[in-house]
C-alpha positions, 0 to 999 in steps of 0.5 A: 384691141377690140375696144378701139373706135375706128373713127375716120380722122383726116391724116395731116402733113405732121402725120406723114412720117408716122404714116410712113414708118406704119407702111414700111413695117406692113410692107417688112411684115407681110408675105402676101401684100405688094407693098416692099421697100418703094412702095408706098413711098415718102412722095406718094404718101404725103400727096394722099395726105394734101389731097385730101384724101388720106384717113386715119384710125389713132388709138392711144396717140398712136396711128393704127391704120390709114387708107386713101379716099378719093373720086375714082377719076383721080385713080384711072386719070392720065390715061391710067389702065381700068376695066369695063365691067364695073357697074355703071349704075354708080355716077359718083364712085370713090376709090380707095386704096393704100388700106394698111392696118399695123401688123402687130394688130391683125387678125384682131377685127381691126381690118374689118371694122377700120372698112366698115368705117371706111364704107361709112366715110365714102357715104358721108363724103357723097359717092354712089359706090367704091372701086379698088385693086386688091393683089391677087396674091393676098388671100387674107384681104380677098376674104375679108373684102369677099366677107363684107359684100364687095363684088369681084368685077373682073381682074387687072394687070398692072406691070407690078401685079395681077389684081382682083377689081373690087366694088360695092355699090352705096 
């Protein structure tokens, strides 16, 4: 699958059961993402795909992978928890989360090239730099993000789990 193009396309509502049903078999899948049977559920799914901020890769007809761009404001709002040693020279951050690509597809390059685009989309979109969680316990994304230059600043507990705070600057 290495011919795929990993265009950024924005998710629709038509897209959210397809969205759904892809979440759900990465979540049966993995033994190392914090993803089970609630999370991502139906209702915060189809709240990233109105917002706006939900992007997609489709080969063939068929969605690939999703992840969710969208101002860092929006993920630490509501008095929401975050740290204090990210890198303040980024004004305009973007953060992303909820990066899934089909289990039947990883350790293919998928993942790689579906981030690269990602990055490329956050420029496009005008954030300075990104900001994301990333479980503690899933040694393959830790590599892949350490891989691609993110810095870890630091770590936060949520009452789900303990994650790493990635960054990259733009």
């Amino acid at each position: 699958m290495t011919d795929i193009l990993c265009n950024m396309i924005p998710a629709a509502i038509d897209d959210l059961q397809e969205i759904h049903a892809l979440a759900r078999k990465a979540a049966g899948h993995s033994k190392v993402t914090d993803w089970d049977d609630e999370y991502p559920s139906l209702a915060f799914l189809q709240n990233d795909i109105q917002s706006g901020g939900m992007y997609k890769a489709v080969h063939e007809g068929r969605i690939l992978s999703f992840i969710h761009i969208s101002p860092w404001a929006d993920h630490v709002e509501d008095g929401g928890s975050d740290i204090d040693t990210w890198d303040a020279s980024a004004k305009n951050p973007c953060g992303m989360a909820r990066f899934c690509v089909d289990p039947d597809l990883q350790g293919q390059g998928l993942g790689r090239r579906m981030m690269a685009a990602a990055i490329d989309r956050a420029r496009i979109l005008g954030y300075d730099g990104i900001r994301f969680h990333a479980s503690k316990g899933n040694p393959l994304v830790q590599h892949l993000y350490d891989s691609m230059g993110f810095r870890r600043a630091g770590e936060i507990t949520f009452p789900y789990g303990d994650f790493i705070c990635y960054e990259m600057k733009l």
